[in-house]
C-alpha positions as CSV (number, residue, x, y, z in Angstrom):
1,X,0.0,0.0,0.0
2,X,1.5,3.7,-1.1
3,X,1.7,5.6,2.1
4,X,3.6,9.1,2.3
5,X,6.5,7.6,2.7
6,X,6.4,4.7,-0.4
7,X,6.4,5.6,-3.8
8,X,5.2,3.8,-6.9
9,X,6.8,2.3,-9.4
10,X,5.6,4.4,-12.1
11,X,2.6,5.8,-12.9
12,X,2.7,9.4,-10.1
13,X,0.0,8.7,-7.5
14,X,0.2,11.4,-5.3
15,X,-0.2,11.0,-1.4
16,X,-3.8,10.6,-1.2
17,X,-3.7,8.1,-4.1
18,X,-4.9,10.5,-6.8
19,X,-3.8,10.8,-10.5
20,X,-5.0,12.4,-13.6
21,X,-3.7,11.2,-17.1
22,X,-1.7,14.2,-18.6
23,X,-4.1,14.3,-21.6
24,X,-7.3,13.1,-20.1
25,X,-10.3,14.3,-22.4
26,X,-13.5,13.4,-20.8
27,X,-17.2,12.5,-21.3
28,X,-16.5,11.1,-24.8
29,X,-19.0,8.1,-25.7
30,X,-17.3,4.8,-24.9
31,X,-15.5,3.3,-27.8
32,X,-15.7,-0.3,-29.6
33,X,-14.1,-3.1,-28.1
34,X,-9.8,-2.6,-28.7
35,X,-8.2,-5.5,-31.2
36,X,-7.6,-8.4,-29.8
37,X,-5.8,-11.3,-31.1
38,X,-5.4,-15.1,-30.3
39,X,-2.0,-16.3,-28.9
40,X,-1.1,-20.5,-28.4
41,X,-4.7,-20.4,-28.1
42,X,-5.3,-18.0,-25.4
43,X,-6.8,-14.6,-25.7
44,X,-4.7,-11.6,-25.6
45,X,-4.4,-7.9,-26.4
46,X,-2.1,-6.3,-28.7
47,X,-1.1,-3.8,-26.3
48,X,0.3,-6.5,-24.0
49,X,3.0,-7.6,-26.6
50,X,4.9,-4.8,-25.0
51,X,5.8,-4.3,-21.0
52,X,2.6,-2.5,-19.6
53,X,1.8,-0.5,-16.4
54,X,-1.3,-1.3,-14.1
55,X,-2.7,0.3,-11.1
56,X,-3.7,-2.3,-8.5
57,X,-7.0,-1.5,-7.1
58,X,-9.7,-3.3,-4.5
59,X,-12.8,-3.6,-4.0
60,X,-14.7,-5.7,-1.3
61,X,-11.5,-8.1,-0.9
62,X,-11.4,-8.3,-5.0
63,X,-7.8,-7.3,-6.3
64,X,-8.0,-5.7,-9.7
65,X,-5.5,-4.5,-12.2
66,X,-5.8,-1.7,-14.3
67,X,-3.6,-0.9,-17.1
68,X,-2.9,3.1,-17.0
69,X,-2.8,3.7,-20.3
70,X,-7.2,3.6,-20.3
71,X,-7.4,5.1,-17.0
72,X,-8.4,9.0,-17.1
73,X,-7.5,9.3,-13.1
74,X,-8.4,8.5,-9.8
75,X,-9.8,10.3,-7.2
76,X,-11.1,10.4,-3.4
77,X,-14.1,9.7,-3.0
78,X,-16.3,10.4,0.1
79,X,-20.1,11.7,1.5
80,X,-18.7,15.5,0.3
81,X,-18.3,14.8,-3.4
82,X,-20.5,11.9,-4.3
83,X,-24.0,13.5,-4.6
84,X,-26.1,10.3,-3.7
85,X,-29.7,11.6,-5.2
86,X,-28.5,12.7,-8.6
87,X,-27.9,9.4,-10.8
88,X,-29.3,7.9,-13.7
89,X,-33.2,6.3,-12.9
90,X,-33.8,1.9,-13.7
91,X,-30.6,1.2,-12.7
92,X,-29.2,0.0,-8.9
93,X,-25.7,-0.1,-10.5
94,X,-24.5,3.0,-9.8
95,X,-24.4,4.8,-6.1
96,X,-24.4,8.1,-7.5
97,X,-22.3,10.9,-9.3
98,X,-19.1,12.6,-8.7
99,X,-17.8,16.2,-10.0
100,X,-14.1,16.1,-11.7
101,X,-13.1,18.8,-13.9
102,X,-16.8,20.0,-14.3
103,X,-18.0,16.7,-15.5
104,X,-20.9,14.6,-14.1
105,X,-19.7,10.8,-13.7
106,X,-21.5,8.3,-12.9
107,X,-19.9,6.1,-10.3
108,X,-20.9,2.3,-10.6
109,X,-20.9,0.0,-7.6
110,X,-17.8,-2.2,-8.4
111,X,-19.1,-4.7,-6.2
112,X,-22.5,-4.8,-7.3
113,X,-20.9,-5.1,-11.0
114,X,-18.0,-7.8,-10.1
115,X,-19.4,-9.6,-7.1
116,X,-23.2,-9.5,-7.8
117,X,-24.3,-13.0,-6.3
118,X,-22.1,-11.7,-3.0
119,X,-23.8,-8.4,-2.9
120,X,-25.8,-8.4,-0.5
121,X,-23.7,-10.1,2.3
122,X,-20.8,-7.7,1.8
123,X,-23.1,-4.7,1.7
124,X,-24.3,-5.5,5.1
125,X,-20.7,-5.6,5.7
126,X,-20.8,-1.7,5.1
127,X,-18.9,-1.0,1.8
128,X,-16.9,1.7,1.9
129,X,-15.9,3.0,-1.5
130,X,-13.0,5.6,-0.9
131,X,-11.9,6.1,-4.3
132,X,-13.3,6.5,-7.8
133,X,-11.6,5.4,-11.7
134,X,-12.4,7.3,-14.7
135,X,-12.0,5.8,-18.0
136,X,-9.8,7.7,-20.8
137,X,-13.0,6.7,-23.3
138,X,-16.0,6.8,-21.0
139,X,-18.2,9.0,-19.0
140,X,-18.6,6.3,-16.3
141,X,-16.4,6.2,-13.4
142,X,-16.2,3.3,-11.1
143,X,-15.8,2.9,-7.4
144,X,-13.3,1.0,-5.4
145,X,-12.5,0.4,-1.5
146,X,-8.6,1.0,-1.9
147,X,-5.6,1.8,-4.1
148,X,-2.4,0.0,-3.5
149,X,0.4,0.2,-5.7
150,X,1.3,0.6,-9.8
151,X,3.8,-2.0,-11.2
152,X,5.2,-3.2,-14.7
153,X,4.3,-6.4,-16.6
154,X,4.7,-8.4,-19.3
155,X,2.4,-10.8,-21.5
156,X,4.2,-13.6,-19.1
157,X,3.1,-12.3,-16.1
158,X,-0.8,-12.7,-17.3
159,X,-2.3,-16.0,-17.0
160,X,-4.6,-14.8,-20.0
161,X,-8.2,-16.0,-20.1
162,X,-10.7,-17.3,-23.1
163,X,-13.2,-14.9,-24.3
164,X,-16.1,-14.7,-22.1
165,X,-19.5,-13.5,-23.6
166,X,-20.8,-12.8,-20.3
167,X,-17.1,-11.1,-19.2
168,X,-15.7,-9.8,-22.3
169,X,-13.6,-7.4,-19.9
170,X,-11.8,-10.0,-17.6
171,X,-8.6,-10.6,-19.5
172,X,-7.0,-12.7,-17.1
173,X,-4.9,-13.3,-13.9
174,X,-1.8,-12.1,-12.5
175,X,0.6,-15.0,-12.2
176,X,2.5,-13.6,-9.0
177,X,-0.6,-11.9,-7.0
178,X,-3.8,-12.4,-6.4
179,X,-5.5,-10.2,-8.3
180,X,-7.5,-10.2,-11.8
181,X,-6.7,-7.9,-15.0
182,X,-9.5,-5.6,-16.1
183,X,-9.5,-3.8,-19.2
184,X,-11.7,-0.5,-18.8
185,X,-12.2,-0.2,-22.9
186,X,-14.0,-3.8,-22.5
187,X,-15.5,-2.9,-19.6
188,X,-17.1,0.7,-19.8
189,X,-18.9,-0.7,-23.7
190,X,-20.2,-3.2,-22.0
191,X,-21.9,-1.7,-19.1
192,X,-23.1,1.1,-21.2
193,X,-24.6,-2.3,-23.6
194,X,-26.4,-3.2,-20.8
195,X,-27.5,0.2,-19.8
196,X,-29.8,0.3,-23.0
């Protein structure tokens, strides 16, 4: 965990975990699935034929990994900015909207989203989202407990996964720690799919 005294690896969270990608543009319409191409029979995307940066993230005991590259930032999220009453109607996925640079997002409940046939135990349990992501292509932003760390991998580190129709977004696991890899421009088109 990245306290004041531990810095990350790469990507520049500051002390109270935040970050903002340099060129972050937001509120654009989410975008088509990314390429993705079949390797020794396993699904995997282009972009991971390099070394890539994630964020690691948790919600409700649920470590996930975010490449930085499709994250817009991530900010702190509490009872002052996250106006409860204003979110979109016909849907219990989100828990309301927060305000970054003058935009409206709509935060989703990561655990309802990830963890939906646990739901209701762990929200008993008193979720307590502290942070929120937005997505470099999305107007959604979606909320998690904690942010740990940022660290380099490669396509070897990735215990890469088949395509799921139900999960398009999981792309795998993470070899050395517990913790699943999410891609955000499979994810945010396919919640705003089921949106409609």
């Amino acid at each position: 965990v990245i306290d004041d005294k531990t810095e990350s690896q790469g990507v520049a969270l500051t002390e109270d975990h935040s970050f903002t990608q340099p060129d972050h543009h937001p509120y654009e319409e989410p975008q088509s699935y990314p390429e993705l191409m079949y390797m020794n029979g396993v699904l995997q995307p282009r972009w991971a034929e390099e070394e890539f940066e994630v964020v690691i993230v948790e919600t409700a005991g649920l470590r996930i990994a975010v490449p930085v590259f499709s994250l817009g930032a991530i900010q702190s999220l509490s009872e002052s900015n996250l106006d409860v009453k204003n979110k979109p109607k016909n849907s219990a996925l989100f828990i309301g909207t927060a305000e970054f640079n003058h935009i409206h997002y709509p935060v989703i409940d990561s655990c309802r989203w990830f963890m939906p046939e646990q739901y209701t135990e762990l929200s008993n349990d008193s979720l307590d989202y502290g942070y929120y992501l937005t997505h470099t292509k999305s107007h959604y932003a979606l909320a998690v407990n904690a942010v740990h760390t940022s660290i380099m991998l490669s396509k070897d580190d990735i215990k890469w996964g088949k395509l799921h129709t139900k999960r398009p977004w999981l792309a795998g696991m993470l070899k050395n720690q517990r913790a699943i890899l999410v891609e955000l421009d499979m994810l945010m088109p396919h919640i705003a799919e089921t949106l409609r």
